[in-house]
N, C-alpha and C positions, 0 to 999 in steps of 0.2 A: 504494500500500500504506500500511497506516495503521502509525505506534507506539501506537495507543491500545489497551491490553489490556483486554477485556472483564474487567470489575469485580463485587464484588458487588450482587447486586440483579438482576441481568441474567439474563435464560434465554438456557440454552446452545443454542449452535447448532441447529438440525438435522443430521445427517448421516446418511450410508450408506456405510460403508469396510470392506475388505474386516481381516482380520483371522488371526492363525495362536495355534491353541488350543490345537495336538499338535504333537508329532514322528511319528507314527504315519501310515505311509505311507497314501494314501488319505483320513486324517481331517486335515491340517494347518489348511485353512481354511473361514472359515468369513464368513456377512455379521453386522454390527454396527451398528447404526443408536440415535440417540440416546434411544430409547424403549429401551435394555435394562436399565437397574435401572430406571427409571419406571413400567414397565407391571409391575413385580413391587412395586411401591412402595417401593424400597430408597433410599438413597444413592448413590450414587456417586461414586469419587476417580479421578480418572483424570490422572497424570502423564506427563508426556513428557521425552526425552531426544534432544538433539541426534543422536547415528551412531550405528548400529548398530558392531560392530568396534573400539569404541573402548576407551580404560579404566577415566574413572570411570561411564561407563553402567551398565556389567553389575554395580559393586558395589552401585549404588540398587538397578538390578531384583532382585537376587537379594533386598535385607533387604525389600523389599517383599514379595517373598515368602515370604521369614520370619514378615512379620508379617501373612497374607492371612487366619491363621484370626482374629486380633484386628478384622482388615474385618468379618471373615463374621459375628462375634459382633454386630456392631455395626448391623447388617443395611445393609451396604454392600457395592459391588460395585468391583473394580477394574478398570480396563483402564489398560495401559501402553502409548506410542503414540510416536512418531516419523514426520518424514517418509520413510523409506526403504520399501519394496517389499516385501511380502508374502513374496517370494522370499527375498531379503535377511534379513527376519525369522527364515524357517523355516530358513535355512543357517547363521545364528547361533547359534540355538537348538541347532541340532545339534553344531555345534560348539564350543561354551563349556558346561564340565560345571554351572558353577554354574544356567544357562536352559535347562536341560534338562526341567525337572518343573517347569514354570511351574505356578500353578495360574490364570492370569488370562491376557485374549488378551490381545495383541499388535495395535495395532492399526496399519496403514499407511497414511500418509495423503501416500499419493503424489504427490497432483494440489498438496498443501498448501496448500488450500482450508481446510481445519478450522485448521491452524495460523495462517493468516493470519488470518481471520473472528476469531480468539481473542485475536488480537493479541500472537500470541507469537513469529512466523517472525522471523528475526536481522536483518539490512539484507543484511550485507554476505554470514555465510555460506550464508543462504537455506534453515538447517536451523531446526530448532523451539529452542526458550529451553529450558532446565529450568524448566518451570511443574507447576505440582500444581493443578488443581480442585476443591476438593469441590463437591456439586452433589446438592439436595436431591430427597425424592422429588417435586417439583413441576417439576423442573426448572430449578431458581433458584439459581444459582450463589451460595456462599456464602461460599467465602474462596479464595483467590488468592493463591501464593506464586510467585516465580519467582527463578530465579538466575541471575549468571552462567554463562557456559558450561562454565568452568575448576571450579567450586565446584559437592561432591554434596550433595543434601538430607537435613534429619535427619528418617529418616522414623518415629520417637517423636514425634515435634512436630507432622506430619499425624494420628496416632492421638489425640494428644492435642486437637488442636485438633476433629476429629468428636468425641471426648468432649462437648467444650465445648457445639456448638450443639447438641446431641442433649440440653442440657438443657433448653433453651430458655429457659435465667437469665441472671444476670449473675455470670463466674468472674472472680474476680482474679487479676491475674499471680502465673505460676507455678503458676495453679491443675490439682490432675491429679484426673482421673475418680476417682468415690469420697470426693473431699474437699467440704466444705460450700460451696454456693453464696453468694452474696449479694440473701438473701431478701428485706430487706427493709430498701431502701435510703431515706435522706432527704436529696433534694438541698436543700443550704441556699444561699440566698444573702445575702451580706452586705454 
């Protein structure tokens, strides 16, 4: 197994994993293969979290999906992913009121084939990093965050950072969507 985490510049994986969309008996799952925002030409952000049952998990998921119509605006697509079980997924969901009205799947990536290829599966616990992807409509991964296990992500800072490349300038630190690029820069040397 590698620690090398697939960086930007890199096209993501392929994959095909199984995935839970609903609670709704009969419609929970559903398949997800790496062509699902590409073949609509979107973005796509797709973060993972170490367990399902856990407790900083469920507060990422949920402000993620607070902020799913700021994706949508963005023509980006989410999926949120861990290695646990499909099953696992859907009994979560049901059970924790905040994962109840996901608006993005769930994706399980049981075999944790996807998390390792990414270079995000842990040594020791053998579950997923907290990693965020974004991943352009070409498929070209573009920025890469990951954290510790213990520490949740700020996910204003993934909104912000799709801001950024969707300009396709140069933003300055602290730069937020709406604020002026850097047009027109003169590297000097001296």
């Amino acid at each position: 197994m590698s620690n090398r985490i697939l960086s930007i510049g890199s096209q993501f994986p392929a994959f095909k994993k199984k995935a839970v969309v609903s609670i709704e008996k009969g419609k929970e799952l559903t398949e997800i293969t790496n062509e699902y925002a590409s073949a609509k030409g979107k973005w796509m952000v797709m973060f993972w979290w170490p367990k399902d049952f856990t407790f900083v998990c469920p507060t990422e998921i949920a402000e993620f999906n607070k902020k799913h119509g700021e994706f949508t605006d963005r023509d980006a697509v989410l999926i949120g992913a861990s290695t646990d079980s499909e099953y696992v997924h859907a009994a979560w969901r049901r059970d924790h009121s905040d994962l109840r009205d996901l608006k993005f799947p769930m994706l399980a990536d049981t075999s944790k084939s996807l998390a390792e290829e990414l270079g995000i599966l842990d040594q020791e616990e053998k579950v997923a990093l907290r990693a965020t992807f974004i991943i352009d409509p070409q498929g070209i991964i573009r920025w890469v965050s990951v954290y510790d296990l213990n520490v949740g992500r700020n996910v204003q800072e993934v909104v912000r950072v799709l801001d950024a490349l969707q300009t396709d300038e140069l933003c300055p630190c602290n730069w937020q969507g709406g604020q002026e690029t850097l047009k027109d820069v003169e590297l000097t040397m001296n």
